[in-house]
C-alpha positions in Angstrom: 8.9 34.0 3.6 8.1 30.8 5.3 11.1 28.2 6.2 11.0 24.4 5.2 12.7 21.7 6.9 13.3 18.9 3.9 14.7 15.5 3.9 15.7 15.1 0.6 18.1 12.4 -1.4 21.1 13.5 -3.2 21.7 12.1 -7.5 24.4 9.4 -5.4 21.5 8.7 -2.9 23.1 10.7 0.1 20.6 11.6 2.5 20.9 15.5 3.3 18.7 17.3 5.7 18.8 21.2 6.1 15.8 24.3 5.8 14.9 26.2 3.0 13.3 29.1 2.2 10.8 29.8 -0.3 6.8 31.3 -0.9 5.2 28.0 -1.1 6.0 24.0 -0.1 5.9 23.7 -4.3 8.4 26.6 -4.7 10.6 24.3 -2.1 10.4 21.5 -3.8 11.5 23.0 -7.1 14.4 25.0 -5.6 15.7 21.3 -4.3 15.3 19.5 -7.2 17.7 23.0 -9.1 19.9 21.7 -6.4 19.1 17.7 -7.7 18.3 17.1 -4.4 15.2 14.5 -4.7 12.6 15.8 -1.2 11.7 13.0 1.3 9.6 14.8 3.5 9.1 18.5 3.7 7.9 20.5 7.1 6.4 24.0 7.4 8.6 24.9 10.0 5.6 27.7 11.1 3.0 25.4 12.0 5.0 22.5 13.5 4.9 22.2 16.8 7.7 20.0 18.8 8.7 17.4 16.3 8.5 14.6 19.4 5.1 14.8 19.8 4.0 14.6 16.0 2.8 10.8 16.7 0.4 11.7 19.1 -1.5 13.6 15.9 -3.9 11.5 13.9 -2.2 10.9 11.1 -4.0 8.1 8.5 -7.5 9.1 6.8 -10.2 6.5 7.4 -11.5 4.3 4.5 -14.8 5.5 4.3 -13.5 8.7 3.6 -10.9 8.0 1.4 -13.1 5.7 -0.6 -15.8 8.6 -0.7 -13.0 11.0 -2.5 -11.8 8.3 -4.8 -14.8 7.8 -5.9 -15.9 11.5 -6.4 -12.5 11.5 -8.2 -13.5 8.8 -10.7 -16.6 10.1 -11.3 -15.1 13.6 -12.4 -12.8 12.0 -14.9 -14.8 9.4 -16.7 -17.4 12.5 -17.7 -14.1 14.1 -19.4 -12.7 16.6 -16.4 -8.9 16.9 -16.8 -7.0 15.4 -13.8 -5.4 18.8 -12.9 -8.9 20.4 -12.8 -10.2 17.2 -11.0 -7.4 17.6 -8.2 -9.0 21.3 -8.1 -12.4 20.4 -7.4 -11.5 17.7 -4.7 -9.5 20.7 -2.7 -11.9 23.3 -3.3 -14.9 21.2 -2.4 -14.1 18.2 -0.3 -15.2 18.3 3.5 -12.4 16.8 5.1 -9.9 19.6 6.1 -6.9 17.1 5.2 -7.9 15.5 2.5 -8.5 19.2 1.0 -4.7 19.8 1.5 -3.7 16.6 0.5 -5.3 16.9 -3.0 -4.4 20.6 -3.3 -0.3 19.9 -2.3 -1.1 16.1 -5.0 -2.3 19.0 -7.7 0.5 21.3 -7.4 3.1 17.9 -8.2 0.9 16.7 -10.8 1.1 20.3 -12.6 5.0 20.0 -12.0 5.0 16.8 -14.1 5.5 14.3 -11.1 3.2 10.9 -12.3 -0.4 11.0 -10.4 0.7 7.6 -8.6 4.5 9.0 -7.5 2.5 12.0 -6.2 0.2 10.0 -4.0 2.9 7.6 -2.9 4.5 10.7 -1.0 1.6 10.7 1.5 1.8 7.3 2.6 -0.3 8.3 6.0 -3.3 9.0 3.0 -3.0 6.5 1.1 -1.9 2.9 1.7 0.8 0.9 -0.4 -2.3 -1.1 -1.6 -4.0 2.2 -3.0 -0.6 3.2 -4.9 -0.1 -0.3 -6.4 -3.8 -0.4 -8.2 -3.9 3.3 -9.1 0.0 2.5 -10.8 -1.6 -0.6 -12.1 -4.4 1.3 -13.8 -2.5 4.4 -15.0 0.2 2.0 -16.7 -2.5 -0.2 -18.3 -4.8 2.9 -19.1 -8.0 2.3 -16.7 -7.2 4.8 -14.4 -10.8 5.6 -13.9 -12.0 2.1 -13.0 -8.7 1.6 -11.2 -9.6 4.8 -8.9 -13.2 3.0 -8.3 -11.9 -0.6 -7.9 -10.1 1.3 -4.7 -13.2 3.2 -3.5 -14.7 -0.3 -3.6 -11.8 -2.0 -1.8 -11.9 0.1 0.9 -15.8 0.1 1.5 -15.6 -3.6 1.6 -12.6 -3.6 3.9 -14.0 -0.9 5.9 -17.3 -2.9 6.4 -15.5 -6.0 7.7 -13.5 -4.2 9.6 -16.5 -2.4 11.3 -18.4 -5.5 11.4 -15.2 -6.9 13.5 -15.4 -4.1 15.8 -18.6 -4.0 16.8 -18.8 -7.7 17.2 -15.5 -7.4 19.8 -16.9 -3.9 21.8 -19.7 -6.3 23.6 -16.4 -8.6 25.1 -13.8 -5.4 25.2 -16.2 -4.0 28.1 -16.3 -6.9 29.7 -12.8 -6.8 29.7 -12.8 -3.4 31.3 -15.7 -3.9 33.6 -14.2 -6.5 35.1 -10.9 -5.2 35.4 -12.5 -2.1 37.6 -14.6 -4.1 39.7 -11.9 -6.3 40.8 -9.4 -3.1 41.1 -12.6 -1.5 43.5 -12.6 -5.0 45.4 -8.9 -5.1 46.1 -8.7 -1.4 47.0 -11.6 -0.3 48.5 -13.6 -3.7 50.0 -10.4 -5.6 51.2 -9.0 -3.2 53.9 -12.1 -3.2 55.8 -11.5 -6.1 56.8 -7.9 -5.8 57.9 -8.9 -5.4 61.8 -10.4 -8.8 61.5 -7.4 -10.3 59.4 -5.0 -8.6 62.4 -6.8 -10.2 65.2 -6.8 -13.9 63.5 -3.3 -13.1 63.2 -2.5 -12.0 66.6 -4.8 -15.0 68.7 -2.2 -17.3 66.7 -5.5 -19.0 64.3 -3.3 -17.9 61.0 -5.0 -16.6 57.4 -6.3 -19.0 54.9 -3.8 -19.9 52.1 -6.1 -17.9 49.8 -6.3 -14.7 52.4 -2.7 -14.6 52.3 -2.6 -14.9 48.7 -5.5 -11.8 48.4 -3.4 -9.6 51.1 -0.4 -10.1 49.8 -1.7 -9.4 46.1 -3.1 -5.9 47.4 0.3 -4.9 48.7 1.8 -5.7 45.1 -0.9 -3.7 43.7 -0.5 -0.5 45.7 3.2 -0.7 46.2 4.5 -1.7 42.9 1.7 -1.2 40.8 3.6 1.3 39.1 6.9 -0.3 38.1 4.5 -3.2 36.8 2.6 -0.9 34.7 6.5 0.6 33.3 7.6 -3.2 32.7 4.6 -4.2 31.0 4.4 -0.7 28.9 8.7 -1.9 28.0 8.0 -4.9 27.1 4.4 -4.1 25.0 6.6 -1.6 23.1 9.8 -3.9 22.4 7.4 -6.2 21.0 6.2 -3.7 18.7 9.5 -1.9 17.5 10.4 -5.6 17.3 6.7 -6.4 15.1 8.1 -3.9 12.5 11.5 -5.5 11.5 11.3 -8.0 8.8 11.7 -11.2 10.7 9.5 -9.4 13.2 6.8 -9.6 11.2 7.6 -13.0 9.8 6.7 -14.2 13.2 4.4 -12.6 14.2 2.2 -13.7 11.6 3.3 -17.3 11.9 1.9 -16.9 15.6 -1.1 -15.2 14.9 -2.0 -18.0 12.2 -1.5 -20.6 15.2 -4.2 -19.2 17.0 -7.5 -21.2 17.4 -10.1 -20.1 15.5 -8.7 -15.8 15.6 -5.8 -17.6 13.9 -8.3 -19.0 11.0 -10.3 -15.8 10.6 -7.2 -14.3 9.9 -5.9 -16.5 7.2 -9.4 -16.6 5.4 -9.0 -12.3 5.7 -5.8 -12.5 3.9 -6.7 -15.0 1.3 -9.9 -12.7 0.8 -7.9 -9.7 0.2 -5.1 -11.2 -2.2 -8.3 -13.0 -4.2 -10.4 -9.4 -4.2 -7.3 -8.0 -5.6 -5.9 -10.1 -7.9 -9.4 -10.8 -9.3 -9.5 -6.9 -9.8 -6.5 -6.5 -11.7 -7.0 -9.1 -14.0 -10.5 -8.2 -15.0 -8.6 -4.8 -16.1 -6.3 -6.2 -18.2 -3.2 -6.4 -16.0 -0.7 -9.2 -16.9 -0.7 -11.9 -14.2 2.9 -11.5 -13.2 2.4 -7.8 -12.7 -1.0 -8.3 -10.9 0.7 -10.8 -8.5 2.9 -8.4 -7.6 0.6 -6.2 -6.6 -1.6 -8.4 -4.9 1.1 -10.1 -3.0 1.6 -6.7 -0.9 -2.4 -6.9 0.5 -2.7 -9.8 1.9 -1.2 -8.5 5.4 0.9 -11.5 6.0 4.0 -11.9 5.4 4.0 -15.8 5.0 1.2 -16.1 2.5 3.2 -12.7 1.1 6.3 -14.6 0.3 3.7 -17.8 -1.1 2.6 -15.4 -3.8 5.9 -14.0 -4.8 7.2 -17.5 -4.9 4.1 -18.4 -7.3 5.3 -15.3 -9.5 8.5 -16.7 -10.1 7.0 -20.1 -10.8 4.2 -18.9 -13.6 7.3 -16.8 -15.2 9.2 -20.0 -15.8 5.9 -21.2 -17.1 4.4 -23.7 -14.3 0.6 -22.7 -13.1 0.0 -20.8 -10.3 -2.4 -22.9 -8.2 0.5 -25.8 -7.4 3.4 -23.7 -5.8 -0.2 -21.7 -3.6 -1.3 -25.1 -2.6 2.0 -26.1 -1.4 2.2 -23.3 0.8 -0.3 -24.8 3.5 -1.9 -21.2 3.3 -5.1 -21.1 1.2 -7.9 -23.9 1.8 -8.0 -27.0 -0.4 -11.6 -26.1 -1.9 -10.4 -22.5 -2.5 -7.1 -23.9 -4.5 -9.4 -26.3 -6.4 -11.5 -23.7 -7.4 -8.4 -21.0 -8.9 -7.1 -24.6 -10.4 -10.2 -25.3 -12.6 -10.4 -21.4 -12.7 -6.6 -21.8 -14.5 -7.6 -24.2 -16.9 -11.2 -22.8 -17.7 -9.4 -18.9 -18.3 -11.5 -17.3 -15.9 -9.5 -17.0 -13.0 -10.9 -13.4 -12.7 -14.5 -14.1 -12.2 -13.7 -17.1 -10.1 -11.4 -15.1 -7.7 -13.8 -12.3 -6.8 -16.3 -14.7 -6.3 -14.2 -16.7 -4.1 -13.9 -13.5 -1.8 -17.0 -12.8 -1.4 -17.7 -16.5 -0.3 -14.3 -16.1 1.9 -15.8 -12.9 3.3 -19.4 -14.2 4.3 -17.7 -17.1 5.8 -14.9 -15.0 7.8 -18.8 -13.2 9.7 -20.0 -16.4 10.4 -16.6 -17.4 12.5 -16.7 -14.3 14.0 -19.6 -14.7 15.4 -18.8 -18.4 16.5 -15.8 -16.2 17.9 -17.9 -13.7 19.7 -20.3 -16.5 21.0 -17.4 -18.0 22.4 -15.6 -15.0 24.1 -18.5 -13.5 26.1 -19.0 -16.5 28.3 -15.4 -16.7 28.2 -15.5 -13.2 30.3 -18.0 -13.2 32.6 -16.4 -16.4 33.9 -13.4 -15.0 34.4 -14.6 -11.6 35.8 -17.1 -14.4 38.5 -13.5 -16.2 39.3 -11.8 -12.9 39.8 -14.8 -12.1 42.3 -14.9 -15.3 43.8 -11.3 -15.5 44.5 -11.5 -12.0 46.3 -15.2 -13.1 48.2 -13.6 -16.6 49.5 -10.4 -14.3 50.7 -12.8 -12.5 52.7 -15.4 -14.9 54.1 -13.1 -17.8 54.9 -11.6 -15.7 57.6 -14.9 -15.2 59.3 -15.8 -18.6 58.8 -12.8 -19.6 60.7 -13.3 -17.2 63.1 -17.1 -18.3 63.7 -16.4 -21.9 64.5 -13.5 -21.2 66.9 -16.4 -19.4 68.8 -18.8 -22.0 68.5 
């Protein structure tokens, strides 16, 4: 019988790791829980490979194809398949190798009596917190269906301006990297051709140009500790990440990120789209506005205008509105909190919300393309310095050179 490597949480929330044995990852799972051991993770120890490699796997599903299965999913159970047999046809049918696991191992807790939303909260790499939170939403408040498809449509929006954000950047990325190698090729390859000149200047007592020196000596750097500059800036690219993922981390990051011209902007109007998409969605399906917010609040993808809606929950359940403590925050536009304000007092601050998105959304491609406009001519006049630079190294030697002779 296959072996299982389990994290698992004791009844006094000990963490215990060990193996187990047993015919299936289900079977495992149900011998732990005998044990009231509550599984974390659990590993088929015959098909993983060394455990310190595992992040080089892909690991997340992309949105297109996640929204594609939700949907397929949604379909099946509003024309009256069970969610067991649903689960079924996803695993038997679906395409994507993973996502055919995914739904079969998501079957086999559903058909143990684990909630639909616990299951797919245990394959966080799958499905995002945001996911979990409407699906929750819509199997506590009975709209699981239009819950699933609310998703599927999340996700294809997100996916599209996300794409659209891509594409727009590839044009200046290659830039980026085309420059980059032509100067590299310069500096390598062009530059110590003319060293025999450089050493004669040198030797006759005439001296390098300032700039000369500067090129020469830049070149050594390069091919002596080009290396150990690489390592320092791979350190200090990664302490900035581990140090991204901790709380305050993340506090501050966003806070710099939102100080950023006009990237700074687009980003803000992204999370305010998100959190009004959302919110808009749950409560056009019912969900109470403190719940919703909730929710919601986990979207945006900032942890400042994060901490501005949980602050607004607390304010609306000690029955103020939710527009004043959002406008204090600094964080959403003053037309957009005038709108959810009349919105408030009219009692259709669903409508107005999803509207506002959209609106949010078509303005967030028109910055981007200001952005774009603004970042190719940006490039090609630093790759033209970078060449420059490396051309007047060159040439003002020989120019020296030339009029000592004449």
């Amino acid at each position: 019988m296959p072996e299982y490597a389990f994290v698992a949480r004791s009844v006094d929330g000990k963490t215990t790791r060990g193996s187990i044995t047993a015919e299936s990852k289900n079977d495992a799972i149900s011998e732990l829980r005998q044990r009231s051991l509550y599984p974390l993770t659990i590993r088929d120890l015959r098909t993983t490979s060394w455990p310190a490699m595992d992040w080089l796997r892909p690991q997340g599903i992309s949105a297109e194809v996640l929204s594609a299965h939700l949907s397929q999913l949604a379909d099946l159970l509003e024309n009256g398949v069970s969610l067991l047999e649903s689960l079924d046809v996803l695993a038997r049918e679906s395409t994507h190798p993973r996502m055919a696991k995914t739904f079969g191992e998501i079957k086999g807790l559903v058909a143990e009596g684990v909630a639909f939303e616990e299951s797919l909260a245990r394959y966080p790499a799958q499905f995002p917190d945001i996911c979990v939170s409407i699906v929750r939403a819509g199997a506590e408040g009975g709209f699981l269906e239009d819950a699933l498809r609310r998703v599927a449509e999340y996700l294809e929006v997100h996916a599209e301006l996300r794409g659209k954000i891509t594409s727009a950047l590839a044009y200046p990325a290659f830039l980026l990297v085309a420059g980059v190698l032509v100067t590299l090729f310069l500096m390598l390859f062009i530059v110590p051709r003319f060293q025999q000149l450089f050493d004669r200047l040198e030797d006759s007592g005439a001296g390098l140009p300032a700039i000369t020196q500067v090129l020469l000596t830049s070149r050594i750097i390069i091919l002596e500790q080009g290396w150990l500059i690489l390592l320092v800036l791979g350190g200090i690219g990664f302490g900035l990440h581990q140090a991204a993922q901790s709380a305050w981390g993340k506090v501050l990051k966003d806070r710099w990120i939102l100080k950023l011209p006009l990237l700074g902007e687009i980003v803000r109007q992204s999370a305010v789209s998100r959190f009004c998409r959302i919110l808009g969605t749950l409560l056009s399906n019912g969900v109470p506005l403190l719940r919703a917010l909730e929710i919601s609040s986990k979207s945006t993808g900032n942890q400042l205008l994060e901490q501005a809606i949980t602050t607004s929950a607390k304010n609306v359940s000690s029955g103020e509105s939710l527009s004043k403590p959002l406008g204090a925050s600094g964080l959403i536009p003053p037309a957009t909190m005038a709108m959810i304000r009349i919105a408030e007092e009219s009692n259709s601050l669903d409508r107005v919300l999803l509207k506002v998105a959209e609106a949010i959304d078509k303005k967030i491609q028109r910055q981007l393309d200001i952005l774009v406009r603004m970042i190719e001519p940006i490039m090609l006049l630093l790759i033209a310095a970078a060449v420059l630079f490396i051309l007047l190294g060159l040439l003002l030697p020989v120019y020296d050179m030339s009029d000592a002779i004449g």
